[in-house]
C-alpha positions as CSV (number, residue, x, y, z in Angstrom):
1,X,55.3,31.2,161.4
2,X,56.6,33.6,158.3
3,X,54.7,33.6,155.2
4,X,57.7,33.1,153.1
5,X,55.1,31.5,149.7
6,X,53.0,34.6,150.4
7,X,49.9,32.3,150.6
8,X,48.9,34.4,153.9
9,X,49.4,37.6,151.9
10,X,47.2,36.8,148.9
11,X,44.0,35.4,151.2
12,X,44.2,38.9,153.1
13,X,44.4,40.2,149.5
14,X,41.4,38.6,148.6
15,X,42.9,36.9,145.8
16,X,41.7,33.9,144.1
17,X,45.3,32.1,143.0
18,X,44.9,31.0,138.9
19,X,45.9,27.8,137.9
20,X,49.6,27.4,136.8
21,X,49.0,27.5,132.6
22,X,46.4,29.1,130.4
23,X,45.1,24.7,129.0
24,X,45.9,21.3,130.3
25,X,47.5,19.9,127.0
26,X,48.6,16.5,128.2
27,X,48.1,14.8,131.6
28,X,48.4,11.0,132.9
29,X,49.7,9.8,136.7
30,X,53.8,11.7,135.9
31,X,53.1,15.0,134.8
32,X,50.6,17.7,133.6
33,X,51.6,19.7,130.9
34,X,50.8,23.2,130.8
35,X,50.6,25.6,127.4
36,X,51.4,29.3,128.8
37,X,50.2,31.9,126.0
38,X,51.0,35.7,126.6
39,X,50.2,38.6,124.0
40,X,53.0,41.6,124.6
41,X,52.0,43.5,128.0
42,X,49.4,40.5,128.8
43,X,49.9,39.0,132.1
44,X,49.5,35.5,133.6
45,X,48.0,36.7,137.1
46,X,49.5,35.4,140.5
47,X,49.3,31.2,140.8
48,X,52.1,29.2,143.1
49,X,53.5,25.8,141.9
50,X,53.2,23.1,144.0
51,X,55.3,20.3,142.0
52,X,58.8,20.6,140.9
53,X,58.8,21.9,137.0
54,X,60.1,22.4,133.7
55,X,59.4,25.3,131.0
56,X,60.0,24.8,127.1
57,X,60.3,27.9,125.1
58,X,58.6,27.8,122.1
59,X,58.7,31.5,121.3
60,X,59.3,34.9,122.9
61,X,60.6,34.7,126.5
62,X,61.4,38.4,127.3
63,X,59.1,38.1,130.6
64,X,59.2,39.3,134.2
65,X,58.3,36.8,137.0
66,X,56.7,39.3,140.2
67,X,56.1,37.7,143.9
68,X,53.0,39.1,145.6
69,X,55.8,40.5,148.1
70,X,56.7,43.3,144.8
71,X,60.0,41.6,144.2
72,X,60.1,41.2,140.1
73,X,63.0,39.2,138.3
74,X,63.3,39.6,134.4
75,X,63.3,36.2,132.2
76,X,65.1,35.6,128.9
77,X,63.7,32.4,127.4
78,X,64.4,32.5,123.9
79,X,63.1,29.3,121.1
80,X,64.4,26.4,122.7
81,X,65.1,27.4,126.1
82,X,64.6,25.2,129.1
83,X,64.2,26.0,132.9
84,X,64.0,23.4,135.5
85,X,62.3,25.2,138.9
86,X,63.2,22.7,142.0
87,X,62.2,24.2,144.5
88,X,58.5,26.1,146.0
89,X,58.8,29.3,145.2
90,X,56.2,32.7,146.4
91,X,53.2,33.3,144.6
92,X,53.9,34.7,141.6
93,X,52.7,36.4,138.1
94,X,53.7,36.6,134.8
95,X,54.3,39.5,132.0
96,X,55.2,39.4,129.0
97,X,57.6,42.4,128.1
98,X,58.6,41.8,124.8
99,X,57.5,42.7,121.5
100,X,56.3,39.2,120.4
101,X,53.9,36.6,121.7
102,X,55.6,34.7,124.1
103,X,54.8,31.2,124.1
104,X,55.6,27.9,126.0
105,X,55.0,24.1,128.1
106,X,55.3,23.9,131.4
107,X,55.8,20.2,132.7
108,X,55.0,20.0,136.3
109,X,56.4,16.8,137.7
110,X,53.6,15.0,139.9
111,X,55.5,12.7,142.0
112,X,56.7,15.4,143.9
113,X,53.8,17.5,146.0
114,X,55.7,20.3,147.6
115,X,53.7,21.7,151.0
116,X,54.4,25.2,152.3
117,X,54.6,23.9,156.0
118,X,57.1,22.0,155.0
119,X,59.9,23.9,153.2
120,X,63.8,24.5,153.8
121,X,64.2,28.0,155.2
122,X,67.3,29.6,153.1
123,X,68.9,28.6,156.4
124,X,68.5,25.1,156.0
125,X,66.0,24.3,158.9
126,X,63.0,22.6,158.1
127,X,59.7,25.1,159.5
């Protein structure tokens, strides 16, 4: 079995995973949203998402998303964008890299539980 969320890799890291936002600022039975705050350089430490979710842009957005495998992806989420994320995705962290304070909601979708054992390899099996 591959560790393809990198769940195995943070437990031998000792890591405690953080919860997906910084506060809870709604939540009923459909969705939890999330307010993500980041001074410049501060980080969001490594979480994983477990529902399909959306992020609104209300500020900032020059950001880099890194896996706990050391693969890092910059962001550009200006006021106003919006990202839909579908799919489970490694564990992950958060920095801002831009000059301003970076600042946004992040609707997670609770309908939809994803579970690690059972995600579509890149391949299209089922593991």
């Amino acid at each position: 079995m591959t560790d393809i969320h990198g769940l195995e890799r943070a437990k031998q890291m000792g890591l405690t995973l953080q919860k997906v936002g910084h506060r809870v600022v709604l939540e009923n039975d459909y969705v939890r949203i999330w307010e993500v705050a980041l001074q410049p350089g501060e980080t969001h430490e490594f979480h994983i998402h477990y529902h399909p979710y959306i992020v609104i842009s209300l500020g900032g957005g020059e950001n880099e998303v890194e896996t706990i495998f050391g693969d890092k992806r910059p962001t550009h989420e200006p006021l106003g964008a919006t990202v839909f994320i579908d799919g489970m995705r490694p564990v992950h962290r958060l920095t801002n890299k831009g000059k301003v304070p970076y600042l946004s909601r992040l609707v997670e979708l609770k309908q939809v539980t994803w579970r690690p054992e059972e995600t579509t390899l890149p391949t299209g099996e089922k593991r």
